[in-house]
C-alpha positions as MATLAB code, in Angstrom:
seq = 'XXXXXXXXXXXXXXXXXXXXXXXXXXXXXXXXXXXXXXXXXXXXXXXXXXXXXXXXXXXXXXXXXXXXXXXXXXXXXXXXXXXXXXXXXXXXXXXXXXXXXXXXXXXXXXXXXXXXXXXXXXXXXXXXXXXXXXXXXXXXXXXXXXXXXXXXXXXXXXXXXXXXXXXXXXXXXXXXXXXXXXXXXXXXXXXXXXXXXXXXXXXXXXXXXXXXXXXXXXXXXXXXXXXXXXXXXXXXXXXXXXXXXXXXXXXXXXXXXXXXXXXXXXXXXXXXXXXXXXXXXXXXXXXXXXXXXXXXXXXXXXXXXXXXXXXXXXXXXXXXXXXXXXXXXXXXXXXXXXXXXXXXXXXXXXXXXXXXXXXXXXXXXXXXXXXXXXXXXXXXXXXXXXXXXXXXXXXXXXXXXXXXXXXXXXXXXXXXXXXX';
ca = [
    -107.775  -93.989  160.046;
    -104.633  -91.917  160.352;
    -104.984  -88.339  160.810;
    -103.343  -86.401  157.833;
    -101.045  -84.380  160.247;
     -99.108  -87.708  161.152;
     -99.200  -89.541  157.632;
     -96.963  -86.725  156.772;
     -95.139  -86.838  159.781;
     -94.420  -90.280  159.220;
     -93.340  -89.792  155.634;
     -91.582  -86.885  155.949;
     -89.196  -89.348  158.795;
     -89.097  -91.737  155.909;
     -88.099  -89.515  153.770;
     -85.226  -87.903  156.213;
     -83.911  -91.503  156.867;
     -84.181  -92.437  153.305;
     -82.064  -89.486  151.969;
     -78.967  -89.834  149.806;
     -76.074  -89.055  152.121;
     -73.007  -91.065  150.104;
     -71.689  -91.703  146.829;
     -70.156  -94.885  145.858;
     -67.609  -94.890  143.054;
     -67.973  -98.646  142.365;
     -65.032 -100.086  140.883;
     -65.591 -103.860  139.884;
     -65.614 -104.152  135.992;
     -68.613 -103.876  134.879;
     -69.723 -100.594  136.399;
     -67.324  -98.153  136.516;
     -66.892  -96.802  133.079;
     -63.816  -94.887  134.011;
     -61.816  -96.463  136.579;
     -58.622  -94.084  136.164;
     -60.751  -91.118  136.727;
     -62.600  -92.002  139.379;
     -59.188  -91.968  141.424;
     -59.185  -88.516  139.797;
     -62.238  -87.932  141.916;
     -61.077  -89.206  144.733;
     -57.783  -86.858  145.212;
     -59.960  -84.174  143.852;
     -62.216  -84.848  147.440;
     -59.427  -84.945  149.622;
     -58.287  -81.170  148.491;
     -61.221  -80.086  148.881;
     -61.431  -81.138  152.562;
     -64.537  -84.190  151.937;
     -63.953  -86.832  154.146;
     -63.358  -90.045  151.701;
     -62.985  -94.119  152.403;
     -61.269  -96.858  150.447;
     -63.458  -99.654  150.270;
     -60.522 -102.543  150.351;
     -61.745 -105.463  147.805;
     -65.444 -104.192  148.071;
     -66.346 -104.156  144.533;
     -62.301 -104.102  142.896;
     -61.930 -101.126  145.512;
     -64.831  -98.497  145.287;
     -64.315  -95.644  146.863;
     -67.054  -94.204  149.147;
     -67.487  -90.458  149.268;
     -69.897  -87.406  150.764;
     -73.270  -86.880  148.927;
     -72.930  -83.403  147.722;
     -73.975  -81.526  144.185;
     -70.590  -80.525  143.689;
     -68.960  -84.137  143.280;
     -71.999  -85.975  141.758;
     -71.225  -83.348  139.103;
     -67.845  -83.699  139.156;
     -68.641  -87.048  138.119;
     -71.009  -86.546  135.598;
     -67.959  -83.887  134.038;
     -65.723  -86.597  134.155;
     -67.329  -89.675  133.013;
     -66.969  -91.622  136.084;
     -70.191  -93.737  137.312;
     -71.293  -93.209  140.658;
     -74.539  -94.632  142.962;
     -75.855  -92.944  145.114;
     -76.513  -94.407  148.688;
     -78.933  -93.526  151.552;
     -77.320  -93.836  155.312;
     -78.565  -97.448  155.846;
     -77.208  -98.583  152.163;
     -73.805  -97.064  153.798;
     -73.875  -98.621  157.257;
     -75.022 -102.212  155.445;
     -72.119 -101.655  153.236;
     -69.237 -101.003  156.445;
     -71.020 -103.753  157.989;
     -70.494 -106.428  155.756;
     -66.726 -105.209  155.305;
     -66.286 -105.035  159.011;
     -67.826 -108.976  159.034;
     -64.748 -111.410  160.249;
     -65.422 -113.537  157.355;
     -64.967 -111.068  154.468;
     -61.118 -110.159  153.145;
     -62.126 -106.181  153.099;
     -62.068 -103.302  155.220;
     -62.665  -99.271  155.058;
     -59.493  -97.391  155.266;
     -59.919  -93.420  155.852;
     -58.446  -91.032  153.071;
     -57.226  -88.144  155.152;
     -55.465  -86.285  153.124;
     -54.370  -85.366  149.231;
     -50.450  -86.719  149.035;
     -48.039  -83.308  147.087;
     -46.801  -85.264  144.328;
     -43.467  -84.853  142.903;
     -42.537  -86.226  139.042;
     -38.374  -86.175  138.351;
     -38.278  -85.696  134.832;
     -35.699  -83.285  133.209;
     -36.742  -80.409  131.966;
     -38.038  -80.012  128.220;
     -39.819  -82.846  125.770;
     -38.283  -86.294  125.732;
     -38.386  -89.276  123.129;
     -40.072  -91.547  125.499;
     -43.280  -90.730  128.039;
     -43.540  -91.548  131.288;
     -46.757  -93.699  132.209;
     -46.888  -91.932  135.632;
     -46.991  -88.546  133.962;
     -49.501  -89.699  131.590;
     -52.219  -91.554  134.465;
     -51.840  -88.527  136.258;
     -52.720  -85.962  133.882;
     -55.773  -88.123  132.861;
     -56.920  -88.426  135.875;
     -56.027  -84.714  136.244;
     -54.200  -85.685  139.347;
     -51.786  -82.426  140.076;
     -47.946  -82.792  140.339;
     -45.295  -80.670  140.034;
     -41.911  -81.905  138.096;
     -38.349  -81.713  139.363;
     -34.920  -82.152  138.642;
     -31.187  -82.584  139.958;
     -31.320  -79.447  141.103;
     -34.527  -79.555  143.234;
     -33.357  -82.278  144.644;
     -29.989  -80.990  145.237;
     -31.166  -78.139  146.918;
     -33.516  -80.612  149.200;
     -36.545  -79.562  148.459;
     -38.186  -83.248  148.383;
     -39.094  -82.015  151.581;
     -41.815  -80.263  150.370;
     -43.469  -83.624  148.841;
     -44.737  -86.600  150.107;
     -44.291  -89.122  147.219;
     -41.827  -88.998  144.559;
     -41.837  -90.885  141.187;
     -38.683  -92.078  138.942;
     -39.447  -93.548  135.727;
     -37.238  -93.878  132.535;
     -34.047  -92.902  134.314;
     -30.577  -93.622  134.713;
     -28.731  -93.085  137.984;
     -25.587  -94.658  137.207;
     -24.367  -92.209  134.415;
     -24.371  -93.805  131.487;
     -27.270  -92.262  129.355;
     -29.742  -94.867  129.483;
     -27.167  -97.274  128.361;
     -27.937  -95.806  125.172;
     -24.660  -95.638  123.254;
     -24.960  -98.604  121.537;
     -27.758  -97.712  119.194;
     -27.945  -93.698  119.493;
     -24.528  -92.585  120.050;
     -24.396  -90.421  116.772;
     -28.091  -89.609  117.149;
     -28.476  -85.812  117.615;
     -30.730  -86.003  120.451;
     -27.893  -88.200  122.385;
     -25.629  -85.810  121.810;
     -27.914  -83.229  122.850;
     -28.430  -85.027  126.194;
     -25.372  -86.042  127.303;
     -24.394  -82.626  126.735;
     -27.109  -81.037  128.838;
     -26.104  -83.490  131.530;
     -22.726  -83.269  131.196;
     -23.453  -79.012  131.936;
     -26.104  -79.690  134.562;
     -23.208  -81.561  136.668;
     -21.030  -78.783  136.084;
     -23.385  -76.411  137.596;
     -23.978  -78.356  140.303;
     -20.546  -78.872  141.441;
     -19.474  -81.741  139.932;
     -16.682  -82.775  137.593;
     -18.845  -86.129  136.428;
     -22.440  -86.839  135.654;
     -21.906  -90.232  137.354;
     -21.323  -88.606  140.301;
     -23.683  -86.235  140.216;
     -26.411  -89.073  139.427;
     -25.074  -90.926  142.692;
     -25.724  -87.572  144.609;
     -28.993  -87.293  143.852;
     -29.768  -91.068  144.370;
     -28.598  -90.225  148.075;
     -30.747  -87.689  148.362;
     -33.889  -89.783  147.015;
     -32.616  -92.324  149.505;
     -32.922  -90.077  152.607;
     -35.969  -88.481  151.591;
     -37.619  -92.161  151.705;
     -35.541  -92.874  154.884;
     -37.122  -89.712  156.703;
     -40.513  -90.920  155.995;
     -41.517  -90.281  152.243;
     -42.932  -92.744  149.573;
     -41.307  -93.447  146.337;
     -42.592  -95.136  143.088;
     -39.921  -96.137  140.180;
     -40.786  -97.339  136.977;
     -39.026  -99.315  134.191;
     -35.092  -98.441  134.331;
     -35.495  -96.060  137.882;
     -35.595  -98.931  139.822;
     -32.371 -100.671  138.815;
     -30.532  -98.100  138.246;
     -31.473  -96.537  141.644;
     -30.117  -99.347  142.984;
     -26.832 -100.067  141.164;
     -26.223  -95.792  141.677;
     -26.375  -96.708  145.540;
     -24.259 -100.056  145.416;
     -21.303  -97.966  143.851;
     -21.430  -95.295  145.816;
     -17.452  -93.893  145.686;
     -17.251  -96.792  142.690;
     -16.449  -95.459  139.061;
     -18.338  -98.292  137.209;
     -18.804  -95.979  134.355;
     -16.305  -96.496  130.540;
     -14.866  -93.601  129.303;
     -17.451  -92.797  126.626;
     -19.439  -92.091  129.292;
     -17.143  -90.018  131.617;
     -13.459  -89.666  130.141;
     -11.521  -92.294  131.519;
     -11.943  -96.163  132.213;
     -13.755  -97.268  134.739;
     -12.381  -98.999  138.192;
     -10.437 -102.532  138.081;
     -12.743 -105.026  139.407;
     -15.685 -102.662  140.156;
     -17.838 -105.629  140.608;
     -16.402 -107.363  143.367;
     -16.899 -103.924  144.659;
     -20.631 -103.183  145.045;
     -22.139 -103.014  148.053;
     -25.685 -104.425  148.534;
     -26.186 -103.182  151.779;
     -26.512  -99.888  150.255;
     -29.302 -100.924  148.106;
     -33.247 -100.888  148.310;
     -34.676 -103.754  146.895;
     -32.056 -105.633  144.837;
     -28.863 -108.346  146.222;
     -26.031 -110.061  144.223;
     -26.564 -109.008  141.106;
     -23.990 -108.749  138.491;
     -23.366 -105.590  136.226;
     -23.484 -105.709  132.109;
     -19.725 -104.096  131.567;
     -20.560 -103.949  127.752;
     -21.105 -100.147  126.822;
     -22.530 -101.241  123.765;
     -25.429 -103.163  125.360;
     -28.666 -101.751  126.420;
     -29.062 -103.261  129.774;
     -27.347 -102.458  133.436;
     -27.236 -105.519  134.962;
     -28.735 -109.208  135.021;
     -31.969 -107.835  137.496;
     -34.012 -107.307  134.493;
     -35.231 -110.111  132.669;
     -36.150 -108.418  129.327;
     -32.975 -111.042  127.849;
     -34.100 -114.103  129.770;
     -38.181 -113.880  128.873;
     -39.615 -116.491  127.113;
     -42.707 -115.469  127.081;
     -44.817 -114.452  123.913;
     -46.585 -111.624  123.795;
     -50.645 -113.278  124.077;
     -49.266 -115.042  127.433;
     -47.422 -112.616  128.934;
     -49.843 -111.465  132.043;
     -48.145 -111.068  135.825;
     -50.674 -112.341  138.577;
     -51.538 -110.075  141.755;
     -50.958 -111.233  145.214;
     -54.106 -111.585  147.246;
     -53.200 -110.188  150.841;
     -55.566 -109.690  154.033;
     -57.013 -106.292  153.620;
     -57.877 -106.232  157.621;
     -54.437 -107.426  158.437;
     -52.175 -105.944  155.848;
     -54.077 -103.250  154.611;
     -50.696 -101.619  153.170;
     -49.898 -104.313  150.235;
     -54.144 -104.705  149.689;
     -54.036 -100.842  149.348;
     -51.192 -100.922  146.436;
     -52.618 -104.302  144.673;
     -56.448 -102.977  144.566;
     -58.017 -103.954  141.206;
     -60.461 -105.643  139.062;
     -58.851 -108.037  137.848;
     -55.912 -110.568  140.000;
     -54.218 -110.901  136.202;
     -52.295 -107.791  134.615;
     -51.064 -107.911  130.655;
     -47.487 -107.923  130.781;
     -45.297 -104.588  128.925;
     -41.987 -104.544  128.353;
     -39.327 -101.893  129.035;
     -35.612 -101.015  129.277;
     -36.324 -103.254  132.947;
     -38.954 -105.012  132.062;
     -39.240 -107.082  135.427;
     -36.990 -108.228  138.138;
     -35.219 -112.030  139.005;
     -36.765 -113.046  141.810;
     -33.680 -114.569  142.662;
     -32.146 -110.971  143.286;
     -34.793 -109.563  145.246;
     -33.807 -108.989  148.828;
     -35.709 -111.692  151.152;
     -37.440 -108.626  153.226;
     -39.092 -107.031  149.941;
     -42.928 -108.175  149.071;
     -43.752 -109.116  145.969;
     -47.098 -108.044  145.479;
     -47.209 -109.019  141.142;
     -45.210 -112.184  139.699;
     -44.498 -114.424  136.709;
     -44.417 -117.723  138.119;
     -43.900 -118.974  135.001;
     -40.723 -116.882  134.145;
     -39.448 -116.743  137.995;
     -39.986 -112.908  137.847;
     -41.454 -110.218  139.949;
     -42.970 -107.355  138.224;
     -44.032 -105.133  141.923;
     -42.662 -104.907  144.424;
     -43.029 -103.456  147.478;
     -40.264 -102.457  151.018;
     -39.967  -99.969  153.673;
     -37.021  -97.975  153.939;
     -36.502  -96.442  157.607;
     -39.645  -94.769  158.116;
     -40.655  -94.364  154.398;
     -42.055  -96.967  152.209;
     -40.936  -97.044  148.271;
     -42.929  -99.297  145.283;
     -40.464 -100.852  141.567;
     -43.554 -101.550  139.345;
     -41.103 -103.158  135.980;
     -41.683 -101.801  132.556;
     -42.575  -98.709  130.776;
     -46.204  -98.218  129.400;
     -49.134 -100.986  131.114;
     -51.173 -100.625  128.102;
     -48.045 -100.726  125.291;
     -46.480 -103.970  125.258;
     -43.247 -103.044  123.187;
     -42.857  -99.157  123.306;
     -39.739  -97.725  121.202;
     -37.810  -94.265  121.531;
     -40.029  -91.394  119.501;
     -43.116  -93.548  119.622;
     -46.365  -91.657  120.154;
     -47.662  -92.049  123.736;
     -50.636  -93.946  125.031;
     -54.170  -92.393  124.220;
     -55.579  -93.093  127.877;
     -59.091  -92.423  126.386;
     -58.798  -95.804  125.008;
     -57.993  -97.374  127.815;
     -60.257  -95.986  130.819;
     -60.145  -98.829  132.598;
     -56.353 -100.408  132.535;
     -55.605 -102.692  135.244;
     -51.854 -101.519  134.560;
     -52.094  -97.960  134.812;
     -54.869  -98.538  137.971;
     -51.532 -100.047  139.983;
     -50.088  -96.806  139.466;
     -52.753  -95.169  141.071;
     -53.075  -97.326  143.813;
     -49.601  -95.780  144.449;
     -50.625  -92.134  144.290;
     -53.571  -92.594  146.421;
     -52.056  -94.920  148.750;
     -50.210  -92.258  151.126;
     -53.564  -89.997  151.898;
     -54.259  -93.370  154.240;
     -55.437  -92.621  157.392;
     -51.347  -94.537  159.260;
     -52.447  -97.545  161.265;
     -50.365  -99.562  163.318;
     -49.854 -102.405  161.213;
     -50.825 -106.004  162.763;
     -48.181 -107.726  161.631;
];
């Protein structure tokens, strides 16, 4: 018979190497009930100083995260599902994702990214997705302008998002439909003053300015993330550098003979040979976006995730990490991109097949990295201008809006040397 002394020695070890040291924020789809804010969480960890791991396609991405009272209540606060693991559950976890045959691996969260939204100051007729995700997954950011960015003080940031913009100086392209709308005339104004203030005698070139200054913030190392007409328009500001490709409803006086013949797609991120829409009337910059050339109806319009080797290019499995490999299509002012005009060095990590379009994408530029996700709102197929935004409380667990995340989260990755 064993002495009472060591029966409770022995279950008192037990009990030691039993204990609940991790939390795992699953997020396959049946189990997390709020997959947007459990990335929430996550960031919410990281500035608070908790170590934190991304469990690359372990369970659509689960994070894995310190036991402590403080974040299992966190959790419980913010709807998120959680399981709680004991050291052994952990290490039989990391074992099977270190296993050569499984397509996963643990990537270290270091650190929470400073987050930078450019959005002009005051209430617009359209949201902006990012701005929305992040609020709801009370993810902090702080907004800028022309005049931050002027003034270089992307420096202080290390990831920047563009959404619903316009680079190129025409007012969202706009003036067909709005041009005697009030709020047009309101905000070409407001431009039109902002550019004076900054030094400038045109919007157009004050757009181009700050489209340089995005550039070298990426160049020196940061990350960028464009949305819907940001990521054309980025690119067409940068091809016409010293180019006036703009009519003179939008700056005074007509734009340059032959502009076309004049871009220069060196100067670009993502986008080659495309050709410009000339028509001021026509709400659309160039042939990139294929809102005009989909044929898709709305039922069948999904975009299908690349699967890529999480041990050997964690980077692109980082940014596509979901529950699902197929993502409900949206549309937007860019809805997606011809894959035909996507430079040969950019990944596509989410495509149409069926339309020949590329919805995200994904390049490096000098030592920063930079993300085009095409179209406006993931979880509204067909947003107009004034329409209410997205009620994210409906939609907790949006494949759409989790790629946007993905791109938040993705620079607090512990930098490896990448294997190929």
């Amino acid at each position: 018979m064993i002495p009472k002394r060591v029966l409770f020695i022995l279950v008192f070890l037990v009990s030691i190497a039993a204990k609940a040291s991790f939390i795992l924020l699953p997020m396959d789809e049946n189990t997390q009930k709020n997959h947007l804010k459990a990335y929430g969480i996550t960031f919410w960890c990281l500035e608070k100083n908790y170590k934190a791991s991304w469990l690359l396609n372990y369970r659509g991405g689960s994070f894995l995260l310190p036991d402590a009272p403080e974040i299992r209540k966190e959790c419980q606060i913010r709807g998120v599902s959680f399981e709680v693991l004991s050291d052994s559950e952990e290490a039989q976890i990391l074992n099977e994702i270190a296993s050569p045959s499984q397509n996963m691996e643990s990537v270290i969260l270091e650190k929470a990214p400073r987050i930078a939204v450019y959005t002009p100051k005051g209430k617009q007729l359209w949201d902006d997705a990012v701005t929305l995700v992040l609020t709801y997954a009370e993810i902090p950011f702080t907004p800028i302008y022309d005049e931050e960015v002027l003034t270089d003080q992307l420096v202080l940031y290390d990831w920047l998002h563009l959404h619903h913009e316009d680079f190129t100086g025409q007012y969202g392209k706009f003036f067909g439909s709005y041009r005697n709308v009030p709020w047009y005339i309101e905000d070409k104004k407001n431009a039109e003053e902002l550019a004076v203030k900054l030094g400038f005698t045109k919007v157009s070139e004050e757009k181009g300015a700050v489209a340089k200054k995005i550039r070298d913030f990426v160049v020196g190392g940061g990350f960028m993330f464009a949305m819907c007409s940001a990521t054309d328009s980025f690119d067409i500001a940068l091809a016409a550098d010293g180019v006036d490709i703009c009519e003179s409803m939008f700056d005074g006086d007509p734009s340059a003979a032959n502009y076309q013949s004049q871009m220069n797609y060196g100067n670009t991120f993502a986008f080659k040979d495309f050709t410009l829409e000339r028509s001021p009337e026509k709400y659309e910059f160039s042939d990139i976006d294929m809102t005009e050339k989909r044929r898709i109806p709305m039922d069948k319009d999904y975009f299908t995730l690349m699967e890529f080797s999480a041990k050997w290019d964690p980077i692109p499995s980082m940014l596509c990490q979901n529950h699902t490999q197929l993502v409900k299509g949206f549309m937007g002012q860019t809805t997606s991109f011809d894959a035909a005009l996507v430079k040969s060095n950019i990944l596509t990590m989410g495509s149409c097949e069926l339309n020949g379009e590329a919805r995200y994408i994904h390049g490096q530029k000098g030592k920063g990295m930079f993300t085009f996700y095409g179209g406006h709102d993931p979880e509204d197929f067909q947003h107009q201008v004034g329409e209410a935004p997205t009620v994210l409380d409906l939609h907790p667990n949006s494949p759409g809006y989790r790629l946007i995340l993905n791109n938040v989260l993705f620079p607090a990755a512990k930098k490896k040397k990448q294997k190929t």
